[in-house]
KOLLUM-777698 format. One record per residue (C-alpha): residue in three letters; x, z, y. Coordinates in pm, whole numbers. Layout:
<sites>
   residuo       px       pz       py
       ALA        X        Z        Y
...
</sites>
This chain:
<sites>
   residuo       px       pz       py
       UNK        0        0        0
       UNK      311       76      261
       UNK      457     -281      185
       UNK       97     -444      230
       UNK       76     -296      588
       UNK      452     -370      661
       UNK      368     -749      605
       UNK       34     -720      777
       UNK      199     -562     1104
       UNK      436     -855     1106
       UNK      193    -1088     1067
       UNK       24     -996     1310
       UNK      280     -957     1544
       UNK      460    -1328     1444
       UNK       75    -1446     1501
       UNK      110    -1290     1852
       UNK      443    -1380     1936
       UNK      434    -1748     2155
       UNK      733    -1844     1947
       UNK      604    -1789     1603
       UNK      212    -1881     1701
       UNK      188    -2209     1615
       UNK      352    -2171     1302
       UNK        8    -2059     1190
       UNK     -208    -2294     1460
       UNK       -4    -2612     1320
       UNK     -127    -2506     1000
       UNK     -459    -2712     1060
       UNK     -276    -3038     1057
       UNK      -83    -2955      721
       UNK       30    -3286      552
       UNK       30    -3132      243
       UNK      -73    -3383      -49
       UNK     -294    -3144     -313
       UNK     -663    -3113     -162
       UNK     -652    -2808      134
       UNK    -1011    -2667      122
       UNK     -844    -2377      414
       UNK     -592    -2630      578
       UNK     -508    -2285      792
       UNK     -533    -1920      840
       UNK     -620    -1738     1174
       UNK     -383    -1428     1143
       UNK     -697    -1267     1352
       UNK     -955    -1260     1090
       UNK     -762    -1245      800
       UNK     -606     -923      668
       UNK     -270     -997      436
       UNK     -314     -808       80
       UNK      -44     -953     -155
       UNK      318    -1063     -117
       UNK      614    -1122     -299
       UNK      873     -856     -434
       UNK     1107     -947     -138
       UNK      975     -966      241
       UNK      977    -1256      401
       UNK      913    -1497       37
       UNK      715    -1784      148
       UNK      432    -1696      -65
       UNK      112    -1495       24
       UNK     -273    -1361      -67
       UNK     -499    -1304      225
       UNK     -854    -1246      257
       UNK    -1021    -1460      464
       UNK    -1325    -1301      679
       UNK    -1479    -1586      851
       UNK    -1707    -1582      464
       UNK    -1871    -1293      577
       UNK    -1723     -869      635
       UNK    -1882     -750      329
       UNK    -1737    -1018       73
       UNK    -1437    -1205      199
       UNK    -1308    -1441      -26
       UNK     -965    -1471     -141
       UNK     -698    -1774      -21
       UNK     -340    -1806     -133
       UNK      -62    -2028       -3
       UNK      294    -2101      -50
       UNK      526    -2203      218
       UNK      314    -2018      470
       UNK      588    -2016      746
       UNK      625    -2393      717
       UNK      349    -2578      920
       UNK      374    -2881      748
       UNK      345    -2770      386
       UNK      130    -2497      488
       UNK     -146    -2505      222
       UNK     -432    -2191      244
       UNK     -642    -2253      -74
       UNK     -893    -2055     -189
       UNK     -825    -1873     -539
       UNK    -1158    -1669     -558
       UNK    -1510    -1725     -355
       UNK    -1560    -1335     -316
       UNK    -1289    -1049     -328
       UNK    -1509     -895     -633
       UNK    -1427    -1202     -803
       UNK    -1065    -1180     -729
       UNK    -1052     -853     -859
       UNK    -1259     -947    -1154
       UNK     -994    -1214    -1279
       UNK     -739     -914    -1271
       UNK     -957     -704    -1464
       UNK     -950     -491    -1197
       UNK    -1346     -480    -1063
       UNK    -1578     -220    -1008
       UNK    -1934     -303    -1129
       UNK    -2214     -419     -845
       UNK    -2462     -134     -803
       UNK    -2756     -355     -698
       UNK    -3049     -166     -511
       UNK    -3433     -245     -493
       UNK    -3508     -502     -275
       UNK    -3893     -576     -400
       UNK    -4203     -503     -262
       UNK    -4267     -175     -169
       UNK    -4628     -156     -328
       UNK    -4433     -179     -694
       UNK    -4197      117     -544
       UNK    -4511      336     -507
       UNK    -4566      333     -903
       UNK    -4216      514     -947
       UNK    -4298      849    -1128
       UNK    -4153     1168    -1094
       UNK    -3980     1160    -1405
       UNK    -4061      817    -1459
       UNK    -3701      622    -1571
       UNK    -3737      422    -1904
       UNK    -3642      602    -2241
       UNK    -3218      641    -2291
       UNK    -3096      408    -2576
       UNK    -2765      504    -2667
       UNK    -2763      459    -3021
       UNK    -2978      230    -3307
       UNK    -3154      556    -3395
       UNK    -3299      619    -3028
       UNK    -3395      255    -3065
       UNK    -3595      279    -3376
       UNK    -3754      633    -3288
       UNK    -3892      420    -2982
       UNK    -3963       91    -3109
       UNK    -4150      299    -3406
       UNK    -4399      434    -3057
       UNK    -4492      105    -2965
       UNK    -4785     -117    -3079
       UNK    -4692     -396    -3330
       UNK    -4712     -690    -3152
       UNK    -4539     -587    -2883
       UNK    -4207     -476    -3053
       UNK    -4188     -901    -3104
       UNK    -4217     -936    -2723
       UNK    -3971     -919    -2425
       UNK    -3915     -547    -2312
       UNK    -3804     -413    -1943
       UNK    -3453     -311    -1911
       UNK    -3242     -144    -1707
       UNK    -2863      -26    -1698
       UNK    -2862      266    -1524
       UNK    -2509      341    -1326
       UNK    -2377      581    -1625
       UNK    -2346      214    -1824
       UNK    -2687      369    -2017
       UNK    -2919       78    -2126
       UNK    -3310      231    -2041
       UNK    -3627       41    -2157
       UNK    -3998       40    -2071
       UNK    -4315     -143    -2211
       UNK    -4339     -529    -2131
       UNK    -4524     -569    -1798
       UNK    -4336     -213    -1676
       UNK    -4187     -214    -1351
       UNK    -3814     -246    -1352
       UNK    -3788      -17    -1043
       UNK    -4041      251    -1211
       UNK    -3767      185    -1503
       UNK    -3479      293    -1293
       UNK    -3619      605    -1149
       UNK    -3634      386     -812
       UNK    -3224      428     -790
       UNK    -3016      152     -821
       UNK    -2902      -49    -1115
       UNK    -2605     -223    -1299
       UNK    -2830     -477    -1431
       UNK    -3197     -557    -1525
       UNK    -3354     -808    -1708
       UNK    -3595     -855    -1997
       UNK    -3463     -786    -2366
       UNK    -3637     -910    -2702
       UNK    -3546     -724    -3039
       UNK    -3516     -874    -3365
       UNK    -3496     -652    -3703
       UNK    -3640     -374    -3857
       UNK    -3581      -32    -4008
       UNK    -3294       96    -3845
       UNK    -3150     -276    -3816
       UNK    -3265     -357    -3447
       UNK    -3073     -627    -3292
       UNK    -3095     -787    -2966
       UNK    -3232    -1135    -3016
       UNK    -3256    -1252    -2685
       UNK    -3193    -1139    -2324
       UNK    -3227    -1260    -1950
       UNK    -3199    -1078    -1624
       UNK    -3461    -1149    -1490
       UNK    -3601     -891    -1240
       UNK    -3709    -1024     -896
       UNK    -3666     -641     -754
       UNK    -3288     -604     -873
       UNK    -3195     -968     -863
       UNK    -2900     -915    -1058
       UNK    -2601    -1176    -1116
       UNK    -2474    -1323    -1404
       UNK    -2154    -1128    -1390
       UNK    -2389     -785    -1412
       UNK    -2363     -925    -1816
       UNK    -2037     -713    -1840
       UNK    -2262     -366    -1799
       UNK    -2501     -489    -2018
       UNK    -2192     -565    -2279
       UNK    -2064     -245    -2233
       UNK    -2450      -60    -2273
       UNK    -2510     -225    -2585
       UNK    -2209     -181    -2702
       UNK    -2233      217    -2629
       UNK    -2551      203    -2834
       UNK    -2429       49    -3127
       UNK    -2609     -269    -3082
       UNK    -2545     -632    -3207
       UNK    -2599     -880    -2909
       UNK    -2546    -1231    -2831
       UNK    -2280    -1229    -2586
       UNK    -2419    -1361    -2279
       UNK    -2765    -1347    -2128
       UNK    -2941    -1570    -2313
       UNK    -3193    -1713    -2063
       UNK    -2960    -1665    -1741
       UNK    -3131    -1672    -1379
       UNK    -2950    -1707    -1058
       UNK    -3074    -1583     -787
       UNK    -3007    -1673     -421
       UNK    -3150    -1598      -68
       UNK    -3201    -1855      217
       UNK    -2983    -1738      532
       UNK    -3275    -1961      726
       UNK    -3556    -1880      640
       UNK    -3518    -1573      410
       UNK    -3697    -1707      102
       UNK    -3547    -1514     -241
       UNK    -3452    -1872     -452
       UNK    -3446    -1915     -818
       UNK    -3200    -2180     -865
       UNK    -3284    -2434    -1129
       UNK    -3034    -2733    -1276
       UNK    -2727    -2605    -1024
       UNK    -3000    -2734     -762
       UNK    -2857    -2490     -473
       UNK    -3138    -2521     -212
       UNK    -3396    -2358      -59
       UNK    -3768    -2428     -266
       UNK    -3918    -2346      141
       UNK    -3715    -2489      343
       UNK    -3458    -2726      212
       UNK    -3142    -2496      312
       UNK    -2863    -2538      158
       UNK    -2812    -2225      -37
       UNK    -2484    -1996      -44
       UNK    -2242    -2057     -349
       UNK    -2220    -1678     -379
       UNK    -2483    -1387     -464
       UNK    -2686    -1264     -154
       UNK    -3014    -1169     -280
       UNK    -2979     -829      -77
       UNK    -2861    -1020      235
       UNK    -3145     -876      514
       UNK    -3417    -1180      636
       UNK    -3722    -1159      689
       UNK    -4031    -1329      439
       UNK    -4104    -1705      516
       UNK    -4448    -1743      704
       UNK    -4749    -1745      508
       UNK    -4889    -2096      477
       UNK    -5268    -2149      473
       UNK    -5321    -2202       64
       UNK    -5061    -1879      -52
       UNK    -5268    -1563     -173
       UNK    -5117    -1238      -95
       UNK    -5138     -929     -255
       UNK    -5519     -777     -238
       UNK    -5693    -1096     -205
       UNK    -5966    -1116     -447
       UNK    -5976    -1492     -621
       UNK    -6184    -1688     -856
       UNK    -6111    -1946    -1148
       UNK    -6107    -2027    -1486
       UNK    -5930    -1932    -1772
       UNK    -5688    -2219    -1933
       UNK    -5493    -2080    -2190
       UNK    -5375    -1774    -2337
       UNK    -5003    -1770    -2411
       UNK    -4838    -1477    -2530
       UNK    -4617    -1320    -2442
       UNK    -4704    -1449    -2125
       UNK    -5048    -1375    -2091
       UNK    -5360    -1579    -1976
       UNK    -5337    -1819    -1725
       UNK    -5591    -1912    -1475
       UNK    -5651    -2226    -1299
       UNK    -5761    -2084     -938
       UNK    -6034    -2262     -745
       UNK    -5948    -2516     -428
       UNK    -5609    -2486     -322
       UNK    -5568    -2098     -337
       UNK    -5198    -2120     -446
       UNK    -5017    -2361     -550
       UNK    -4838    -2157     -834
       UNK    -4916    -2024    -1144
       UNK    -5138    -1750    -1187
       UNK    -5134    -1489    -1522
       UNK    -5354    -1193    -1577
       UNK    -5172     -893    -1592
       UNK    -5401     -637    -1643
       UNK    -5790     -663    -1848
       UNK    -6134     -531    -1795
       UNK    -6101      -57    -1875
       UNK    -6365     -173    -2155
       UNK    -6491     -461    -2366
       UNK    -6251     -711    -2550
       UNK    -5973     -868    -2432
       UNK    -5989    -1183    -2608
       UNK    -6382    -1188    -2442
       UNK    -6255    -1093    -2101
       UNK    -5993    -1451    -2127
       UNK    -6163    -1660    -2338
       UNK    -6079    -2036    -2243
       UNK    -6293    -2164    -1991
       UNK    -6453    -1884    -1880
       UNK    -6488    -1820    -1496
       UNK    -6352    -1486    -1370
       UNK    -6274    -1342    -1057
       UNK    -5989    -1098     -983
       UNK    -5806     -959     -767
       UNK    -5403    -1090     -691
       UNK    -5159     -760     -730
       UNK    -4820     -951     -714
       UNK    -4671    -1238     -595
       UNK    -4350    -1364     -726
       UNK    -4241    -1628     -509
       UNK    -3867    -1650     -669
       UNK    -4022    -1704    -1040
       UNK    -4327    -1933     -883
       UNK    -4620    -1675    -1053
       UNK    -4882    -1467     -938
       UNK    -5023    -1212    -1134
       UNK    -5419    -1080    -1157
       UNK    -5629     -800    -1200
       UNK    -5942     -857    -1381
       UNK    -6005     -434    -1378
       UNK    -6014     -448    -1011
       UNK    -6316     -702     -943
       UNK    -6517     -517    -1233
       UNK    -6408     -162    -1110
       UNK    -6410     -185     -766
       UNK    -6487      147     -654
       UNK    -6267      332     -891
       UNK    -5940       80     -831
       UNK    -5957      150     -441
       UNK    -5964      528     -560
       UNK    -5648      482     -700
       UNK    -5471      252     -511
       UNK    -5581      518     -238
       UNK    -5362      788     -415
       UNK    -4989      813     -300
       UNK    -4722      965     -522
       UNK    -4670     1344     -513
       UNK    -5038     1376     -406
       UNK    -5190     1725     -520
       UNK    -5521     1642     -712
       UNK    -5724     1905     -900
       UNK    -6011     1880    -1213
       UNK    -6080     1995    -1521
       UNK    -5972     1911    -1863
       UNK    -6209     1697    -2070
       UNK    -6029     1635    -2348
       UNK    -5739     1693    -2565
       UNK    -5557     1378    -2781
       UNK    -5208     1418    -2920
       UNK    -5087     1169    -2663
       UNK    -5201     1332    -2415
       UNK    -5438     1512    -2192
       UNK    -5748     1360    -1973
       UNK    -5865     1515    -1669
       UNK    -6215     1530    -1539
       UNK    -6113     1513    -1171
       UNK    -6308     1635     -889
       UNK    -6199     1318     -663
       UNK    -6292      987     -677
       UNK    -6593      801     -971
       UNK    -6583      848    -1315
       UNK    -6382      661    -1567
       UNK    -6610      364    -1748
       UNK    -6439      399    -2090
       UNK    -6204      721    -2146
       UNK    -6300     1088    -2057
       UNK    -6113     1165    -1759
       UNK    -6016      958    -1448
       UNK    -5646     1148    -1458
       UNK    -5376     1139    -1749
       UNK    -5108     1391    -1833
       UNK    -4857     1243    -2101
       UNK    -4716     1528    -2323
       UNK    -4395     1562    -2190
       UNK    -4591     1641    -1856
       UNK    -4763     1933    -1979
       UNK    -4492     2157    -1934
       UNK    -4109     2244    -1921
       UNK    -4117     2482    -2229
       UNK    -4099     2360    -2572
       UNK    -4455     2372    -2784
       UNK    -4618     2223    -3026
       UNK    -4926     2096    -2979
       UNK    -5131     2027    -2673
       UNK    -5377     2254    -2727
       UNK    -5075     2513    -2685
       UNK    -5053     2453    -2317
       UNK    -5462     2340    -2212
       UNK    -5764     2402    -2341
       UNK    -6105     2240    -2276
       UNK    -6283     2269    -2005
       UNK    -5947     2462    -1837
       UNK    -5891     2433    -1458
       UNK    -5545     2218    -1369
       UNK    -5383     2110    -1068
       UNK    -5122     1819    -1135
       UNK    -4871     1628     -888
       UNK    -5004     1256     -912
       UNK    -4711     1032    -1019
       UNK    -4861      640    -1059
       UNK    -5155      454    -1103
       UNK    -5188      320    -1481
       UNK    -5312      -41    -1389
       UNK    -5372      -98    -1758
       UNK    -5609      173    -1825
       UNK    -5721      311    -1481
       UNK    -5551      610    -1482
       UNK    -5406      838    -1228
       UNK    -5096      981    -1464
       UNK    -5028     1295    -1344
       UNK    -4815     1589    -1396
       UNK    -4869     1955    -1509
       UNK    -4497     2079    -1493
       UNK    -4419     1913    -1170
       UNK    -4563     2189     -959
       UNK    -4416     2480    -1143
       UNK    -3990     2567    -1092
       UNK    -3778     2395    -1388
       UNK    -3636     2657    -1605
       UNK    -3350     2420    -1676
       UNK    -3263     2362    -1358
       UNK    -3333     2738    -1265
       UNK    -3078     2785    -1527
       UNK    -2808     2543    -1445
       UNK    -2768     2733    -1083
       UNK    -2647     3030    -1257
       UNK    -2427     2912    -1544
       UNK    -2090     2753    -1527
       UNK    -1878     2557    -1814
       UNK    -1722     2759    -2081
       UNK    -1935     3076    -2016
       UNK    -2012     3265    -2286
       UNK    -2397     3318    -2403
       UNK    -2629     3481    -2657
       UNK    -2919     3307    -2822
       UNK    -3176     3279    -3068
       UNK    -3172     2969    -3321
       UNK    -3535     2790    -3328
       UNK    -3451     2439    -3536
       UNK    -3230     2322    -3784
       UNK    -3204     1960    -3787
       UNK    -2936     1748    -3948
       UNK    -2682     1661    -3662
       UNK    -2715     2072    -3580
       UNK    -2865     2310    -3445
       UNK    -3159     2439    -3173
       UNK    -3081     2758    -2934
       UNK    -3283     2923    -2703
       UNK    -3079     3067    -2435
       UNK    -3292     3153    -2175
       UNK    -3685     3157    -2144
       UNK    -3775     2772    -2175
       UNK    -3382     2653    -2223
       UNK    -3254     2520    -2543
       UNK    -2904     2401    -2661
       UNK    -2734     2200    -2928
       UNK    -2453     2305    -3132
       UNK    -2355     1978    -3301
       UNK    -2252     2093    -3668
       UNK    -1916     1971    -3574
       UNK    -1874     2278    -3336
       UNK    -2078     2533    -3578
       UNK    -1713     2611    -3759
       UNK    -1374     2530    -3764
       UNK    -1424     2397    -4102
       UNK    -1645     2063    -4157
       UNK    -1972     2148    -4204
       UNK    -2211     1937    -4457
       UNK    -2554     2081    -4341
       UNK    -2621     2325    -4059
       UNK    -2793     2550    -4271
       UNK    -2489     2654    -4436
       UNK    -2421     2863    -4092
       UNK    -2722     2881    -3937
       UNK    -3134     2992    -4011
       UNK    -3428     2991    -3730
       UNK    -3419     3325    -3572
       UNK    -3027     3420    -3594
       UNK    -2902     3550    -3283
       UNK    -2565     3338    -3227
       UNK    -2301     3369    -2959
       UNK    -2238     3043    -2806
       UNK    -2027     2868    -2546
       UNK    -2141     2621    -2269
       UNK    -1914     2280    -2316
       UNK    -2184     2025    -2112
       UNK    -2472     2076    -1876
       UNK    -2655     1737    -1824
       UNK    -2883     1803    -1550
       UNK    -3030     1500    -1500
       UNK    -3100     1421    -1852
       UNK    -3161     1823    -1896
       UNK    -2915     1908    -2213
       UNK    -2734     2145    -2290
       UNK    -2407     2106    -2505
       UNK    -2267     2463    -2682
       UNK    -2049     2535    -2950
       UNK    -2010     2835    -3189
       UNK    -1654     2748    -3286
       UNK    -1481     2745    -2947
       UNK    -1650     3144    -2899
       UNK    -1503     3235    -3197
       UNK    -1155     3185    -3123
       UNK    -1122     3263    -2790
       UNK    -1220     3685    -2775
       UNK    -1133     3657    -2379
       UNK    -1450     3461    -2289
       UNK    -1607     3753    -2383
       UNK    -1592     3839    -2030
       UNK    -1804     3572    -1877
       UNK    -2087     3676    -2157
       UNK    -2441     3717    -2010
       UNK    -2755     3792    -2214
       UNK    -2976     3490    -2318
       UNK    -3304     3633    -2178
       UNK    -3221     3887    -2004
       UNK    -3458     3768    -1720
</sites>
């Protein structure tokens, strides 16, 4: 770094010097033979990062800002103090790229950059489930419907290189937890058993917009998990944004121009670049206009798409979300003439997507489009399922189909471990919950129990530190270890490789439910609320002994 600003000082005092100055002005006439695509370098906007061992070796890397402050590409030359045989050429479009080729590059966090109605459905603890491993695949996989485990899945990779999925149709944003991403994209699974394999994958995701070279993160994410893949995105979308007109681009057969406007369209990613949305022309639909048309086909995975009457858009339009009761094959039968109501338009993929609940619903959809995320809302419970909870609520109409107007998934009921539902609620019981989103598919308002009460976990983590010793109560024996309570609503895992200092074969060789067991804290995961202890490492060190503190000694 001290020999980098050596040779930028001098440069920038030879550039200054009215001796030395046009040995960098001549520089635009260079007579060199090979093609110049940077026939010269102004010393003012360019910033000199690479030289040879010896000062003063005709041979340089510079970055050149005139591309833009936040990505300046990279140009090289040799002979840079000869103005004839001067010859800037570039060597990388962006300095990410540059440091790419040396292996050297950080990966691109890329934010949201979608509408913000879609950001409004981001729960509370709403991120897509972890995979890191063929097992958390197959436990999750094994939770969805049938047909859908053939069909293309949300993904995310979250910026600890953690691959996170969601139901087709889910929100890559509600995915991520609303923070930003590595990459996104849509992921199909082939397989069965405990034999998943990634069959194909694209990135596309109109919020994140990521670029092909977010494929490394992916790499790396399926890689962590164990997973087979095909080593590139397999349907790959580039993504570009008009510096005219701001229109986000899809670019199709290396066709680098504007679909709106005709503008010739940047060589280099710039889907977050700021702009504001291209003027509504008299035949686009927006999101909330209510349309009519007729049903033309049904194509899964796709879903059913409508042929809208007159010239109400010129693009495609697919129903995203069916009638709260009823059929769906009756609600989309071919030919039949529906009206619904437009909740997204994706300009950069040419769709728009329909809701057939809202034009039959009206009344209750406006209800809960009306709520806002981390509203308070209060009811009764009318009914207990082992996926979940409904809520009678006092707000807003009844629900056509299901008991209950609001949700509460199981995880939601509460922080503490239990069983069954019916552990937590009963019938008829008064509830307040925290509303997180608006289920489009089933006209819910999901909403959460545990939200408005402290976590103990996190209660917890404020008082603990690494390697502090604890006492606790075993509750589970499972194969890959075992359960401790170690405060009121807090369990652990001692992996059976830190149960003894001998290999262990099963955990119940050491370990039964209700043994009290002095542990040691070796990982606190707050975000993903786990707790990592080991029984070995207490044993053979007697000093921690110090740092003990009772389990529930609240």
């Amino acid at each position: 770094m001290h020999q980098i600003g050596r040779e930028s000082a001098s440069l920038d005092r030879i550039a200054d010097h009215h001796a030395t100055a046009e040995l960098f002005r001549q520089a635009r006439g260079s007579q060199a033979t090979d093609l110049v695509e940077l026939p010269w370098l102004d010393a003012d906007l360019a910033v000199l990062i690479g030289v040879n061992r010896n000062p003063g070796d005709d041979v340089a890397i510079a970055l050149d800002y005139r591309t833009g402050s936040d990505e300046p590409r990279v140009v090289a030359s040799d002979w840079w103090t000869d103005p004839h045989r001067c010859a800037w050429r570039v060597v990388a479009p962006t300095f990410s790229a540059f440091a790419a080729a040396l292996g050297l590059a950080a990966q691109r966090r890329y934010r949201y950059i979608g509408p913000d109605e879609i950001r409004m459905q981001i729960w509370s603890d709403g991120r897509g489930q972890p995979i890191t491993s063929s097992g958390d695949l197959s436990a999750w996989l094994a939770r969805q419907d049938g047909p859908e485990r053939e069909e293309p899945f949300t993904f995310v990779i979250d910026d600890t290189m953690t691959l996170r999925v969601a139901p087709r149709r889910s929100e890559h944003v509600v995915c991520a937890g609303g923070e930003p991403v590595l990459s996104a994209g849509e992921i199909t699974f082939a397989g069965s058993g405990e034999s998943w394999r990634v069959s194909e994958i694209s990135n596309q995701s109109t919020g994140y917009c990521p670029d092909l070279d977010s494929w490394t993160a992916v790499q790396a994410a399926l890689g962590n998990a164990g997973l087979d893949h095909p080593g590139s995105f397999t349907v790959p979308f580039v993504f570009r944004r008009c510096m005219r007109c701001g229109q986000l681009n899809i670019v199709k057969d290396d066709h680098y121009a504007c679909a709106m406007c005709d503008e010739p369209l940047p060589a280099a990613w710039n889907a977050d670049a700021p702009g504001g949305p291209p003027p509504r022309s008299g035949n686009e639909v927006a999101v909330g206009d209510v349309v009519s048309g007729t049903v033309v086909a049904d194509q899964r995975p796709y879903g059913p798409r409508m042929r809208l009457d007159g010239d109400a858009s010129p693009m495609p339009a697919r129903i995203r979300d069916f009638p709260w009761e009823g059929t769906r094959s009756d609600a989309v039968k071919v030919g039949r003439r529906v009206t619904a109501e437009v909740v997204s338009v994706d300009k950069a993929a040419g769709r728009v997507w329909l809701s057939l609940a809202a034009t039959e619903h009206p009344e209750l959809w406006r209800f809960l489009k009306g709520l806002r995320t981390g509203d308070v809302l209060t009811g009764r419970v009318a009914d207990i399922q082992n996926f979940g909870v409904f809520i009678a609520l006092d707000e807003g109409p009844p629900h056509p189909v299901y008991p209950g107007v609001g949700f509460v998934t199981i995880p939601e009921l509460a922080w503490e471990h239990f069983d069954e539902a019916a552990d937590v609620v009963r019938v008829g019981q008064r509830v307040r919950g925290e509303f997180l989103a608006f289920d489009t598919s089933n006209g819910e308002a999901r909403l959460s129990l545990r939200s408005l009460r402290p976590d103990p976990f996190q209660v917890f983590a404020d008082s603990v530190v690494e390697g502090q010793r604890l006492t606790g109560t075993v509750t589970k024996i499972v194969p890959f270890g075992v359960f401790v309570e170690v405060a009121q609503g807090v369990q652990g895992l001692i992996h059976k490789d830190e149960l003894a200092d001998v290999p262990v074969d099963s955990p119940e060789q050491i370990a039964q439910p209700g043994d009290d067991v002095q542990v040691t804290i070796i990982g606190l995961d707050r975000d993903q609320r786990r707790l990592h202890l080991s029984r070995k490492r207490t044993s053979r060190d007697p000093n921690m002994a110090e740092t003990e503190r009772p389990a529930r000694g609240e």
